[in-house]
C-alpha positions in Angstrom: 266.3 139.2 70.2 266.2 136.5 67.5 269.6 135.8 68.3 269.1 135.3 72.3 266.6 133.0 71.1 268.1 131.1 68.7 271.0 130.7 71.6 269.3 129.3 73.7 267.0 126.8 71.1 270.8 125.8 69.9 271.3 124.8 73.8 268.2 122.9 74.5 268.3 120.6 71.2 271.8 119.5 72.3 270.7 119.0 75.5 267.6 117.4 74.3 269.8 115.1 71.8 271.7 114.2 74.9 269.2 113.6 76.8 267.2 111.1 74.2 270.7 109.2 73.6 270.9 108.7 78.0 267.2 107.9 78.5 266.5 106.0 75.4 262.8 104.6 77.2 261.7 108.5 76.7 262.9 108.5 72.8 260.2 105.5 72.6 257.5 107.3 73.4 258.3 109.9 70.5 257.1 108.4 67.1 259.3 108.0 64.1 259.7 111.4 62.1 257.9 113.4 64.6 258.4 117.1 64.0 259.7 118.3 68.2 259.0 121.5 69.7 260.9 122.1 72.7 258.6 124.2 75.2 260.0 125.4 77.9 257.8 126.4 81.4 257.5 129.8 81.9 258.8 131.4 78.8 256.2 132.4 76.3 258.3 134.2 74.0 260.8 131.3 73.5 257.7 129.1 72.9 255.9 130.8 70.6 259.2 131.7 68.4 259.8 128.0 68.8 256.2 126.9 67.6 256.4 129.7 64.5 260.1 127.8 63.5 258.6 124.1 63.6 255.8 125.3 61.8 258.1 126.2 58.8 259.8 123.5 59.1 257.2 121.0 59.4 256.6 118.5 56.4 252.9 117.7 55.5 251.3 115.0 57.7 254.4 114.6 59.7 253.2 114.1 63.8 254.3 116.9 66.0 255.3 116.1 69.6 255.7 118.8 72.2 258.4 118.7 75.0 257.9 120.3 78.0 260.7 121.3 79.8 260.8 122.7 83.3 264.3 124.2 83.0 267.7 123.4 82.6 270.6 122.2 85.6 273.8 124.2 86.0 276.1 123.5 83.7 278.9 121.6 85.5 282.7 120.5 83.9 282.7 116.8 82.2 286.2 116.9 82.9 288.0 113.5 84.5 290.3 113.7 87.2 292.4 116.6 85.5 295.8 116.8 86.7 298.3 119.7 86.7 301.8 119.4 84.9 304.0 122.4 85.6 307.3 122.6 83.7 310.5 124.1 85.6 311.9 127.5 83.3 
């Protein structure tokens, strides 16, 4: 189970990461060496396995800032107009 959950914490801080870099007015509001903890609605056992690993982690007197997250789009292809190049045998 650890490794489902490590998964999908490995998914969620890239997507996190990416979302920061596109929406830099939200990485404002999170103060400078802030320990994260991703939360995500609805799934307890991903939050409290997330909560025990930032608690490890965390340095003394360092500010912890909890995201809430209501879920994650459908993945979709970044791909730019691909095009198809077939080669005669």
């Amino acid at each position: 189970m650890i490794d489902i959950l490590e998964e999908k914490h490995a998914i969620l801080v890239t997507e996190f990461d990416r979302y920061v870099v596109e929406h830099p007015e939200f990485a404002m509001k999170i103060p400078q060496n802030a320990q994260v903890i991703l939360q995500v609605e609805g799934d307890e056992e991903y939050n409290k396995w997330s909560r025990q690993l930032a608690e490890r982690q965390r340095e003394s007197g360092q500010p912890v800032v909890y995201i809430k997250i209501k879920g994650l789009k459908p993945a979709r292809s970044r791909l730019f107009k691909p095009e198809v190049a077939t080669e005669s045998c």
